[in-house]
C-alpha positions as CSV (number, residue, x, y, z in Angstrom):
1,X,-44.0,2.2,7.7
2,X,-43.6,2.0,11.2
3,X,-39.7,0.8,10.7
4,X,-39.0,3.9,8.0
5,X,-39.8,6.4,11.1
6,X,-38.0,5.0,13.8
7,X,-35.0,4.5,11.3
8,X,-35.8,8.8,10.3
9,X,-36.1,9.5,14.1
10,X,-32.7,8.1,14.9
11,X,-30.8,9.9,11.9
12,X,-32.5,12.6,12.7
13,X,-31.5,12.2,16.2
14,X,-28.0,11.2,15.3
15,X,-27.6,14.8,12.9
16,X,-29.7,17.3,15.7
17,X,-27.1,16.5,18.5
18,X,-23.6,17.2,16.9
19,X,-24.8,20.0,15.2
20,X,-26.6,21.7,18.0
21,X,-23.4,21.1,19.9
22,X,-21.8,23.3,17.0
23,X,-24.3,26.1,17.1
24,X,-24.1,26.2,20.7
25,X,-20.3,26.8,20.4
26,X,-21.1,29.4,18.2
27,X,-23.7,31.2,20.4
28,X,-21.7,31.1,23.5
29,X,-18.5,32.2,21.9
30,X,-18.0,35.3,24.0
31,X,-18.8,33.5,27.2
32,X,-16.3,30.3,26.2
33,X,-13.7,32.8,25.4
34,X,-14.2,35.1,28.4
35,X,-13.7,32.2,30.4
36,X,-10.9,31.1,28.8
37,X,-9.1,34.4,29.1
38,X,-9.9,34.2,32.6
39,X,-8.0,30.6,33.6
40,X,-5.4,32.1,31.2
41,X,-4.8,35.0,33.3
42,X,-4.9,33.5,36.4
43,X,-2.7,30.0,35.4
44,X,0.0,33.2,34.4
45,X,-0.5,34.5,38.1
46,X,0.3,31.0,39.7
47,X,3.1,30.3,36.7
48,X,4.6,33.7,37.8
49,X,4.4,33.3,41.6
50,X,6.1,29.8,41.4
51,X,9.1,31.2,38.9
52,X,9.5,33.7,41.8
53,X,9.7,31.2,44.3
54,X,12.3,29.1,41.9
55,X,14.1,32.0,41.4
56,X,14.7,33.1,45.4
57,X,15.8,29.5,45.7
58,X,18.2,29.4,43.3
59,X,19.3,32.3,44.5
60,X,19.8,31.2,48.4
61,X,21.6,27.8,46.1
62,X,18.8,25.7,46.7
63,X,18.3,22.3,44.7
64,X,14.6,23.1,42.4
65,X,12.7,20.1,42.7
66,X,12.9,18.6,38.7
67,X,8.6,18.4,39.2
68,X,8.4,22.1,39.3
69,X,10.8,22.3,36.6
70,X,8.6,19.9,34.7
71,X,5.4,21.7,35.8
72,X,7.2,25.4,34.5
73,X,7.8,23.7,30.7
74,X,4.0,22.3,30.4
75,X,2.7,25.6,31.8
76,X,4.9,27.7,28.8
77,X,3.9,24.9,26.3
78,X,0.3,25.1,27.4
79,X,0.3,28.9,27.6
80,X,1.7,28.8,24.2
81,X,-0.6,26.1,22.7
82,X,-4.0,28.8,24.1
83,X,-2.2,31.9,22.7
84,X,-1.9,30.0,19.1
85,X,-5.8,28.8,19.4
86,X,-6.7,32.2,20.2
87,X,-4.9,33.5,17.5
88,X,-6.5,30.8,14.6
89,X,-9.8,31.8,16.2
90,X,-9.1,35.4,15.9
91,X,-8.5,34.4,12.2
92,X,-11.2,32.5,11.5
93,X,-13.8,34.7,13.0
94,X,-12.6,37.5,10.8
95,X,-13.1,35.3,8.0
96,X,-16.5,34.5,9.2
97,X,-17.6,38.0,9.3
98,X,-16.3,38.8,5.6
99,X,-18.6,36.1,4.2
């Protein structure tokens, strides 16, 4: 008897964590995307302030170190890669809310 419980508290264990890891995603949804939002905006403030640097060098003919080129790409890629999550979450949700 004693082994049918401990193997119950472990599934039971096993199930409880993954799926309060899931609710709590749901629950803190506004916060989560609030925050996202948030390093969104501000990773657009740095992306812009480096592109305006990269532009007054190229204008004074000054060689643009290939890392910040690098860096400028993943930054786009990235900020396209949030704006395309938001937008399947956006989806999603509305689905959600017609059920």
């Amino acid at each position: 008897m004693e082994i049918v419980i401990s193997i119950a508290s472990k599934i039971a264990e096993s199930l409880v964590t993954p799926i309060g890891r899931e609710f709590g995603y749901l629950i803190y949804y506004d916060t989560n995307m609030k925050d996202l939002n948030d390093e969104l905006k501000q990773l657009f403030e740095m992306k812009d302030g480096v592109q305006e640097l990269v532009n007054a060098a190229k204008r004074n003919s000054e060689v643009i170190n290939s890392d910040v080129q690098s860096w400028l790409t993943s930054v786009n890629k990235l900020i396209h890669k949030v704006l395309h999550f938001e937008e399947e979450i956006s989806m999603k949700r509305r689905c959600l809310y017609r059920w």
